[in-house]
Residue frames as qw, qx, qy, qz and C-alpha x, y, z in Angstrom:
[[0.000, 0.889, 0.457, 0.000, 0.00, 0.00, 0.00],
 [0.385, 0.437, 0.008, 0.813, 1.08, 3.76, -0.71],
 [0.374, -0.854, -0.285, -0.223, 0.95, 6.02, 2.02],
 [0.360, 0.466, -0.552, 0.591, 3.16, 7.33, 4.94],
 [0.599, -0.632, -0.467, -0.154, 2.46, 6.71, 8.64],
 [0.341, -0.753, 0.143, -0.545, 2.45, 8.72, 11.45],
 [0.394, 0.352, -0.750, 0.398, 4.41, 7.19, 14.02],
 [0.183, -0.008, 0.663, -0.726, 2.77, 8.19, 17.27],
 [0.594, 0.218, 0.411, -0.656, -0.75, 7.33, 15.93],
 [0.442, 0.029, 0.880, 0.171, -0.41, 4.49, 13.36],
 [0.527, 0.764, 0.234, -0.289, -2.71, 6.53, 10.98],
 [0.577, 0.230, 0.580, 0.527, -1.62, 6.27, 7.21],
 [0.122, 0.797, 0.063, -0.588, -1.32, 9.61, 5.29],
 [0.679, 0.605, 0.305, 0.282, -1.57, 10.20, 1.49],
 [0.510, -0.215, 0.203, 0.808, 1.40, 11.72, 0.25],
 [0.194, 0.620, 0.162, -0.743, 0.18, 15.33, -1.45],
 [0.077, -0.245, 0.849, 0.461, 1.09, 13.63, -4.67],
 [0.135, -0.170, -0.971, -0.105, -0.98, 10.75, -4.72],
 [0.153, 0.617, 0.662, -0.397, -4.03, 12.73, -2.91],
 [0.212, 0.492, -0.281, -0.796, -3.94, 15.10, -5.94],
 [0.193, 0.210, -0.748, -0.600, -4.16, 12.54, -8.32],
 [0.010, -0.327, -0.941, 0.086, -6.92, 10.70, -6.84],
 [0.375, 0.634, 0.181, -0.652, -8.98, 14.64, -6.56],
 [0.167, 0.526, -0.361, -0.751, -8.31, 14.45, -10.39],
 [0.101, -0.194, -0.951, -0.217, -8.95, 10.66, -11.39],
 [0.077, 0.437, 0.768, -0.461, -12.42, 12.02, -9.77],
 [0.200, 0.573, 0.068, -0.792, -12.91, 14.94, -11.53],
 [0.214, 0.173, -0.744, -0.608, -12.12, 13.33, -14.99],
 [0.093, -0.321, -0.935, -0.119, -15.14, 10.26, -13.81],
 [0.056, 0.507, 0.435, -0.742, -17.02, 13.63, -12.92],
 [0.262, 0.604, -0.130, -0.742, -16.78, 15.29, -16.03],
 [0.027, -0.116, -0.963, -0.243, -17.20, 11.65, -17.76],
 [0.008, -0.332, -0.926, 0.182, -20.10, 11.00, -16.32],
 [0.149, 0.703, 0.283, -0.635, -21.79, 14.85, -16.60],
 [0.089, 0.408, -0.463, -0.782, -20.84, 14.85, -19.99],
 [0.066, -0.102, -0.931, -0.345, -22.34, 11.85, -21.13],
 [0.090, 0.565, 0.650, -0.500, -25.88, 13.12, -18.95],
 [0.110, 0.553, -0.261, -0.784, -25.58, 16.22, -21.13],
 [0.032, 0.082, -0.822, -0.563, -25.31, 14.36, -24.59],
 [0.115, -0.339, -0.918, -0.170, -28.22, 11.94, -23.84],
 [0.210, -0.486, -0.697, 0.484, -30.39, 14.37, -21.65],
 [0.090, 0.754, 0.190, -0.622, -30.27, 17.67, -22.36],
 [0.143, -0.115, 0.719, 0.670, -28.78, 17.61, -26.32],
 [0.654, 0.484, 0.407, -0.414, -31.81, 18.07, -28.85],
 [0.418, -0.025, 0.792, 0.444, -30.66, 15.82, -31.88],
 [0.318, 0.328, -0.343, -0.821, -31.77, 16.73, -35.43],
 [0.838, 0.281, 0.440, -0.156, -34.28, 14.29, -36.84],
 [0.720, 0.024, 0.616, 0.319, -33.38, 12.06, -39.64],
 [0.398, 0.771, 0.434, 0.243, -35.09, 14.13, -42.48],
 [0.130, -0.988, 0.016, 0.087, -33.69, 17.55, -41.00],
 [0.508, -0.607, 0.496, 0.357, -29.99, 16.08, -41.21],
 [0.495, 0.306, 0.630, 0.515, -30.40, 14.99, -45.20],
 [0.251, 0.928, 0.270, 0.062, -31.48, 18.20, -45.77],
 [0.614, -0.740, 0.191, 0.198, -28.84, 19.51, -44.15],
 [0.542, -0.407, 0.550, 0.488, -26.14, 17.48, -45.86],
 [0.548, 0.414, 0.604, 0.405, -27.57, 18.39, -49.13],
 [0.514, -0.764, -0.120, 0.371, -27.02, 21.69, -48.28],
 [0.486, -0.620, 0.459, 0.411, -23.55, 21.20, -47.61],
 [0.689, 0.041, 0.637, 0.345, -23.15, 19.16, -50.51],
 [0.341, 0.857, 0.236, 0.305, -24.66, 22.00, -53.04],
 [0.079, -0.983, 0.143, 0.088, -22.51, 24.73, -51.41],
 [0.702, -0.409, 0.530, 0.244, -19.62, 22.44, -51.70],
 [0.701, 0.329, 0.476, 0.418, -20.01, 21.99, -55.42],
 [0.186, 0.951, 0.237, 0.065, -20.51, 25.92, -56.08],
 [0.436, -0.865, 0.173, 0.178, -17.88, 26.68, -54.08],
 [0.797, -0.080, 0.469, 0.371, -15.62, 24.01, -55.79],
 [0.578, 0.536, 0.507, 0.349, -16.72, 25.26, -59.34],
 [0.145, 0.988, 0.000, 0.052, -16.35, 28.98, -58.34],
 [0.430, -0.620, 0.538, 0.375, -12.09, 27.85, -57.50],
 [0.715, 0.263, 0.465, 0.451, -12.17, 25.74, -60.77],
 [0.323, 0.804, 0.437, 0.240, -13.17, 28.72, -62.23],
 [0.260, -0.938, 0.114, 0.196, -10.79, 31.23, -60.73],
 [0.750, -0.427, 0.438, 0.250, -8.15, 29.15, -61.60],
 [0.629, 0.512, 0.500, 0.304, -8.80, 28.84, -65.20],
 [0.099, 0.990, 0.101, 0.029, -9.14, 32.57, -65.43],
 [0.416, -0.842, 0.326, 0.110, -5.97, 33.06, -63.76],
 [0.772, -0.013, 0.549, 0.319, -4.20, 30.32, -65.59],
 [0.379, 0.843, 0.344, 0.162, -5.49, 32.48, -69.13],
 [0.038, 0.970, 0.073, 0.229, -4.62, 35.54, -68.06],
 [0.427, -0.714, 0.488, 0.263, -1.08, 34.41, -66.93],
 [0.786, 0.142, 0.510, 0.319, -0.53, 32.37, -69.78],
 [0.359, 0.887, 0.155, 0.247, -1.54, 36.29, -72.27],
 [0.311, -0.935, 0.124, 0.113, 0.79, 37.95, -69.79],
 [0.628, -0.366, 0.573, 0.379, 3.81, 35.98, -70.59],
 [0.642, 0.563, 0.490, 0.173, 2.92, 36.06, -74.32],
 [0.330, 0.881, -0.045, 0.336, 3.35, 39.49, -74.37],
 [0.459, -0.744, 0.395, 0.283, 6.86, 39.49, -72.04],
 [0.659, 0.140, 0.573, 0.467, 8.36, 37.21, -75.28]]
């Protein structure tokens, strides 16, 4: 066992160490346990239908977004390719 004892009264004392780490091994199964209450308890999950909207969405802004870099690129690509034309 881990501990130190008190001579005159045979009583075991936690080193300051070891009684830290045991306040903290608590706190973490504290903030375990309050998180997981949270999630399931107090959390209001989208519904199935609300989350395929959602990702279809994402998925349209994603392509737009994509198509407005394709597009930038090209441009840019052009309009360095004229620039150099006329440096020759």
């Amino acid at each position: 066992s881990s501990g130190l004892q008190n001579q005159e009264s045979w009583v075991r004392v936690l080193p300051p160490v070891l009684n830290n780490f045991r306040q903290k091994q608590m706190g973490i199964v504290k903030y375990s346990k309050e998180s997981y209450d949270e999630l399931v308890n107090k959390v209001s999950w989208p519904s199935w239908n609300e989350l395929q909207n959602s990702a279809i969405v994402v998925s349209i802004a994603s392509l737009i977004i994509a198509m407005v870099v394709f597009l930038m690129d090209i441009s840019f690509e052009n309009i360095l390719n004229l620039f150099y034309k006329l440096l020759n």
